[in-house]
N, C-alpha and C positions, 0 to 999 in steps of 0.2 A: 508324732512329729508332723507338723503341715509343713511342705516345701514352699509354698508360695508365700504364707505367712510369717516364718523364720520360728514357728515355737517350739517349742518341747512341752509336752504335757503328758500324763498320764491318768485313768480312768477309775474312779473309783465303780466298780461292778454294784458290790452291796446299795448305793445309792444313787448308780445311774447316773455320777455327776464328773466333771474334766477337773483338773486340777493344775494350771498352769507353773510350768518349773523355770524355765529360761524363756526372752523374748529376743528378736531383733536378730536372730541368725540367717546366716547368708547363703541359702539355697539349700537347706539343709537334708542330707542323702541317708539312710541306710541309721542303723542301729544297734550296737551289740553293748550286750552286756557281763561284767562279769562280777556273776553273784560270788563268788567266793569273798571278792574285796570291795564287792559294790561299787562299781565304778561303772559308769554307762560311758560309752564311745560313738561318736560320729562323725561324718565328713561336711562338709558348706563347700557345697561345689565351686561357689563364686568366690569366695573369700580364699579358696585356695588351702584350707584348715583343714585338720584332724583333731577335735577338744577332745575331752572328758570332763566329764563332773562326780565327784564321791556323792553316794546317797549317804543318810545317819543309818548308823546300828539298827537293826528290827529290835521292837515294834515299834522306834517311831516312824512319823508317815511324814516323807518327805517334803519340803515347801520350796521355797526359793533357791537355785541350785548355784552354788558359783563354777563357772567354766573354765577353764584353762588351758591351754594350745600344746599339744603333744607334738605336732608338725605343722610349719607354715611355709610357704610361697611354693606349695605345687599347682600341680597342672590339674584342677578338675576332679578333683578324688572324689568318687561317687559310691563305690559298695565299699565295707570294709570286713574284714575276719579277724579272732584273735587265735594266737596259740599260744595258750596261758602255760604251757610244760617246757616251752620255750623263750617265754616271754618275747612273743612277737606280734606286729602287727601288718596284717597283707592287705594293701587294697588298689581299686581298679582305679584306671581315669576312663571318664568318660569320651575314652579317645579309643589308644591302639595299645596301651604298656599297664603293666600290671606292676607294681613295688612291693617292700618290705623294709623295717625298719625295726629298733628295739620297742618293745612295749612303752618304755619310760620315755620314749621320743628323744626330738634333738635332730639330726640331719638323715633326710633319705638315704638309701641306699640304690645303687646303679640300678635301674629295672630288671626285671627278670623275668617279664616276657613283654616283648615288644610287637608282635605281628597281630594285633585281635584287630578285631571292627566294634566299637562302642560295646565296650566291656561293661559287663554287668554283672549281678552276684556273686561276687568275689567269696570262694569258700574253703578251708583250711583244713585240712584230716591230720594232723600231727603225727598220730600213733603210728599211720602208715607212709608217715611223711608228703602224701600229694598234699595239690593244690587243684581249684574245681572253678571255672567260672562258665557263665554264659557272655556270649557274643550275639548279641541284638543283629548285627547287621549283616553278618554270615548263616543266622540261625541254625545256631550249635550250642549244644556245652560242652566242655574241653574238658581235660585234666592233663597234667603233667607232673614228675616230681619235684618235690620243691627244689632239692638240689641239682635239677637240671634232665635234661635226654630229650624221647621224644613226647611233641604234643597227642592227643589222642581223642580223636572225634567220638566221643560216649554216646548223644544225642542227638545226631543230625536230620537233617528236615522238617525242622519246627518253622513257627510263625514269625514271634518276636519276642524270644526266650527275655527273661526282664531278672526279676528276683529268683533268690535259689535258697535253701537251705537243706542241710548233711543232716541226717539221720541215722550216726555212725554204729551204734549197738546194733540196730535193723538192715543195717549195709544199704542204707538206702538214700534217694536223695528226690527233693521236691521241688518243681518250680513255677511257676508265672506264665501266660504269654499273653502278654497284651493285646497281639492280634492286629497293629498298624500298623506291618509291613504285607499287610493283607492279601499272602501269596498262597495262602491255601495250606497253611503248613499243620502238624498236626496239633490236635486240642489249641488253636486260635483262641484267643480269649478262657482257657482255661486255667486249672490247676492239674497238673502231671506229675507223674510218679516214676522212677527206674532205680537201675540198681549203680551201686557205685560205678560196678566195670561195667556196667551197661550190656552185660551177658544175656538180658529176657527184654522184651520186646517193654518199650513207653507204656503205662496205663494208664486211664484215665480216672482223677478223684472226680473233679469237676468240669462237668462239660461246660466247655466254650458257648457262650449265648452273646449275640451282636450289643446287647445291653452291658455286657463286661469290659473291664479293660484292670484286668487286673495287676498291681504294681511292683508288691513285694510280697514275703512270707517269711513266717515262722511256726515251729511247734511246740504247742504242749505235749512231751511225749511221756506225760504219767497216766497209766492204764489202770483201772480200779476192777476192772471186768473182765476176765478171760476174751468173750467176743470183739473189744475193743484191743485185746494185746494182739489177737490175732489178726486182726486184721493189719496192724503196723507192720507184721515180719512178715508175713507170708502175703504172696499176691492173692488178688481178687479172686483169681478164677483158679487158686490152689485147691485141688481136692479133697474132699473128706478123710480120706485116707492119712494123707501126709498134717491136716490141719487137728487132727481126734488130739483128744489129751491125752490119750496113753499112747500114741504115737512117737518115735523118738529119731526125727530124720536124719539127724546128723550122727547117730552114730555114739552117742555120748555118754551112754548108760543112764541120761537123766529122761525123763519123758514132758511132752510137751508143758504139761502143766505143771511138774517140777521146773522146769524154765522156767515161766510165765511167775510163780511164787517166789525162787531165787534170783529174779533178775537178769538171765542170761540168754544170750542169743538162740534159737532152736533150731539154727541153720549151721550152726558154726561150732564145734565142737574145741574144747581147752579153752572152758573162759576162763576160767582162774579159779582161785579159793570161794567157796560157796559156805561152807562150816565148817569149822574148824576147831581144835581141842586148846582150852584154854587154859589160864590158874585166875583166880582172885583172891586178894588179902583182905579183911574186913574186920576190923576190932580185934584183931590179933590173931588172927584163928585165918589157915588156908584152905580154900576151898576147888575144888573142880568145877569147870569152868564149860559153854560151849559157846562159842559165837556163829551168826549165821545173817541169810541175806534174809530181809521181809520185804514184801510189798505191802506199803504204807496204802490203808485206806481200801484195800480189797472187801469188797460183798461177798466175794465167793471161795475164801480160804481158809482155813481152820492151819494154824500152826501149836504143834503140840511139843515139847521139850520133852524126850522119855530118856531114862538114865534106867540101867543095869551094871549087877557085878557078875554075871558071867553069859553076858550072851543070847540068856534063854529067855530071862524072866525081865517084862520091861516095866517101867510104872510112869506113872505124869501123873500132874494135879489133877485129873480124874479119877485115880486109881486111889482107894480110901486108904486112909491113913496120912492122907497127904497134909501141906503141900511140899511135894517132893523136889521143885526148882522155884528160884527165884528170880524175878528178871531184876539184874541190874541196869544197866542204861540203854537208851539206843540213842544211834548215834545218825545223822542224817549221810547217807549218800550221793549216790546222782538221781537225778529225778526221780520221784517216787518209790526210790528204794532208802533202805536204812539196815544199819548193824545192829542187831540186837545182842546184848552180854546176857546167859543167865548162867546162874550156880547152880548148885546141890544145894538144897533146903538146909543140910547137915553138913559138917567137915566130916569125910568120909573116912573109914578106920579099915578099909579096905586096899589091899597093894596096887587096885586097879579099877580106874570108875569110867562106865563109858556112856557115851549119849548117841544118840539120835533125832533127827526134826521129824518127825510124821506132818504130812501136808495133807488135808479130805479137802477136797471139793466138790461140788453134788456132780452127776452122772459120771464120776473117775471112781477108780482104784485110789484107796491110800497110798500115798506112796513114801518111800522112807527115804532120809540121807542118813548114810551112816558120818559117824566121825574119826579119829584114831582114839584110842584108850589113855584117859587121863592118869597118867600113873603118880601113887604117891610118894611125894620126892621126901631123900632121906638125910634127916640132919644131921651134921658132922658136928 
């Protein structure tokens, strides 16, 4: 998106070429997307607007977009956030007041926070209900609950905090400083890193150089390489100790690189269901079932599906005789992760079938998830 120009475009990688969407927008601020409905959202600071435009179904490649007004005649709306679990939309003016309104638009809502200094990266945690912005002209980032109490200086004494974005699985959060309120403040013209509650000291990704003036951000946060997952959750100057892959900081029974495989935090203990005991129907015939998390596109993990009937004795499509699972579908996730379904090769004639994921990755320990015992249900 160029502000000065009014466009929308986006880039084709494979052929290094732009590809123009919308023209003739009015100051146009900030960008969010949401891939589930493909719907892209932004602010026109001048025009006072909040659009969107639907993208077409993948795979086709979008051309000419039509726009449509989700909110009109405010004041300056410059960053914007969604919370799709709530269907809503929060965004700043380039003033002193932060709003929120329904996702499907229609009339603002009274402000709900009115004291900043040239608000900027307006950012939305739903699950924990805050809200997160940067203040340009106080040089902070704040948070507060969305539903109200107190505000909470996270990150104070920066430069000219600008763009921000939530890296909520990592508890983590990223931002900008342009570096023109040229007071010395910390990574000036950089890119920075902390944690949501701002518990461990700012770190630096990208240092500040007088040639910078950095704007906004965003992330790619799909990890194909254990050294790249680690470095997203754990800070820079985490130790070997707590970063090993048979390490398990939190306490969780899973170990690092069982995180890093299943998708879950390695700080944060009780993500949720990981694998789980399924059924499948298929040409008439029921079968046992496992479901579980993968990382989509890893170099460095081996998932293995082993089923036994009592405990001792395991087998996979390695173990001759096979093949002993099938994969039925998988299903996309959040970024970079995916649900995979697989069966039993056979409908089992056993009163109880059970599985296991084995995960190898080179310099680790196999490691196993168990799951509960699929048992065979009895017809009436």
């Amino acid at each position: 998106m160029t502000r000065s120009g009014g466009v929308l475009q986006s880039m084709d990688f494979a052929n290094a070429s732009y590809v123009q969407h919308l023209t003739g927008l009015s100051n146009p601020a900030d960008l969010r997307f949401d891939s589930a409905n493909r719907v892209l959202y932004w602010c026109e600071e001048s025009a006072g607007l909040i659009r969107k435009a639907a993208l077409p179904p993948l795979p086709a490649v979008p051309g000419t977009l039509t726009a449509q007004a989700v909110f009109s005649g405010l004041s300056s709306p410059y960053y914007l956030d969604l919370d799709l679990t709530g269907n809503r939309l929060f965004w700043g003016q380039n003033g002193t007041s932060i709003f929120s309104g329904p996702l499907t638009g229609g009339t603002a809502e009274p402000a709900i926070y009115t004291s900043g200094s040239d608000n900027r990266g307006v950012c939305v945690d739903p699950t924990r209900g805050m809200l997160y912005w940067a203040e340009r002209g106080n040089r902070v980032i704040r948070r507060r609950a969305i539903a109200g109490g107190a505000v909470q200086d996270v990150y104070p004494g920066l430069d000219t905090p600008h763009g921000l974005v939530l890296d909520l699985p990592a508890g983590k959060m990223y931002w900008v400083d342009t570096g023109t309120n040229n007071v010395g403040g910390f990574n000036a013209r950089g890119v920075s890193r902390g944690d949501l509650d701002g518990s461990t000291p700012a770190e630096v990704i990208v240092a500040g150089a007088a040639s910078n003036q950095p704007w906004d951000i965003d992330l790619d946060p799909r990890a194909t390489s254990y050294p790249v997952w680690r470095s997203r959750f754990f800070r820079l100057d985490a130790t070997a100790v707590v970063t090993a892959k048979s390490a398990d900081p939190d306490l969780d029974g899973l170990t690092n690189v069982a995180e890093y495989a299943l998708g879950t935090p390695p700080l944060r203990g009780n993500s949720g269901a990981t694998v789980e005991s399924v059924r499948v129907t298929e040409g008439g015939n029921e079968y046992p079932a496992v479901r579980f998390r993968r990382r989509a596109g890893a170099t460095d993990l081996t998932y293995r599906v082993q089923l036994s009937d009592d405990l001792a004795t395991w087998r996979d499509n390695s173990t001759p005789g096979g093949p002993h699972s099938v994969e039925v579908s998988v299903v996309a996730a959040e970024e970079g992760i995916e649900w995979v379904t697989a069966r039993a090769a056979t409908a089992t004639t056993q009163p109880q079938q059970y599985f296991r994921i084995l995960v190898e990755s080179p310099d680790a320990s196999a490691t196993t998830i168990p799951t509960k015992p699929v048992r065979k249900q009895r017809r009436r």
